[in-house]
C-alpha positions, 0 to 999 in steps of 0.5 A: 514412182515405185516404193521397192521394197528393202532387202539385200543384194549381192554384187560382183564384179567380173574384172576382179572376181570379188562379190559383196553383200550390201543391204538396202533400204526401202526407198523410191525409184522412176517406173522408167527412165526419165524421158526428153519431156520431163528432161526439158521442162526442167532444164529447157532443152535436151541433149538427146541425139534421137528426138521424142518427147517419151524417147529416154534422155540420153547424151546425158553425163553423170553431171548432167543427171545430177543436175537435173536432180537438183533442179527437180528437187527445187522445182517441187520444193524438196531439199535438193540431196546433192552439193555440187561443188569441186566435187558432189557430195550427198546431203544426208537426210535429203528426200529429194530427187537423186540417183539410185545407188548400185546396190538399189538398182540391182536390187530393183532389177531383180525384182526378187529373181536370182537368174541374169534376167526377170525375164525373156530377152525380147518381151522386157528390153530393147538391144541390138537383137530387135531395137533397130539400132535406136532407142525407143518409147520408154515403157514400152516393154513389160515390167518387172515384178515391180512395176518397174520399166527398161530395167534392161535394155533402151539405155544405160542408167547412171548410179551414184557410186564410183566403179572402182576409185583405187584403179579408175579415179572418179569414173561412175557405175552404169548399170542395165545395158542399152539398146545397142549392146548385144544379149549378153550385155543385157543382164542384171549383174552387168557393170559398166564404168564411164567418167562422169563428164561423159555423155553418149547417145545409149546413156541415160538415168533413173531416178530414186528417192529416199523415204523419210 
């Protein structure tokens, strides 16, 4: 894992045309998103539809993901940082596995860039212009200046928060874009929304730490 640095970020959203400052702390974040090997040596198995041991998970839900949290937090002895209940509730403190917020994932995209990209298109992700329509091998792209991997491009990753709770309930953020969007998709401030029940085969995640 990566420790990304603090910092701020802004972030908008294009259905409502609202923009906001978020502070971040320092914290840890996955070089790539988390492939089918380590998915099935924690939960035994993997959703994904395409088949490869270092291919992201994906056809992964929210739920999914923050299952797979919670387990690998138990598997490496650290305080799981999730309740998982009627609903799922963050235990405060935690230095286990969980996903990144939204404003840690933007932040870490960047990379301390201010443009739609931290880089060119085809040297840093995999989309519809060059994935062949599938996934690929993760890390396989060039990072950022972070060191951090498929940022952009390959999959969709999960974030913790909900998109917009007032309109859309308990739909949670995607962030990234994934290897069937087009260029535009592609871009550091792009938001997606999806129920956190729902798992589709350019979905997959990340994961993050906080520092003690």
């Amino acid at each position: 894992m990566v420790e990304v640095a603090p910092g701020s970020v802004t972030l908008h959203d294009r259905r409502t045309s609202t923009r906001w400052r978020v502070e971040v702390t320092a914290h840890l974040l996955a070089r790539a998103p988390v492939t089918q090997a380590q998915y099935r040596a924690v939960l035994g198995a993997t959703p994904s539809a395409a088949t490869g041991d270092d291919l992201p998970v994906e056809t992964v839900s929210w739920l999914d993901a923050v299952r797979f949290c919670n387990a690998l937090s138990m598997r490496e002895h650290l305080e799981p940082a999730y309740t998982i209940d009627d609903e799922v509730t963050s235990a405060v403190g935690s230095t286990g596995y969980r996903l990144p917020t939204e404003a840690e994932w933007e932040h870490a995209c960047r990379a301390g860039t201010t443009g739609p990209r931290y880089g060119e298109l085809d040297e840093i992700a995999w989309y519809a212009g060059n994935s062949g329509e599938r996934p690929h091998r993760v890390g396989t792209r060039a990072p950022n200046a972070w060191g951090l991997h498929d940022m952009l491009g390959n999959v969709w990753e999960w974030c913790f928060e909900r998109y917009d709770p007032d309109v859309y309930g308990d739909y949670r953020v995607l962030r990234g874009g994934g290897w069937s969007d087009p260029e535009w998709s592609v871009r550091a401030g792009v938001r997606r929304r999806s129920h956190p029940t729902f798992a589709i085969e350019d979905v997959g995640f990340r994961l993050a730490r906080s520092l003690p």
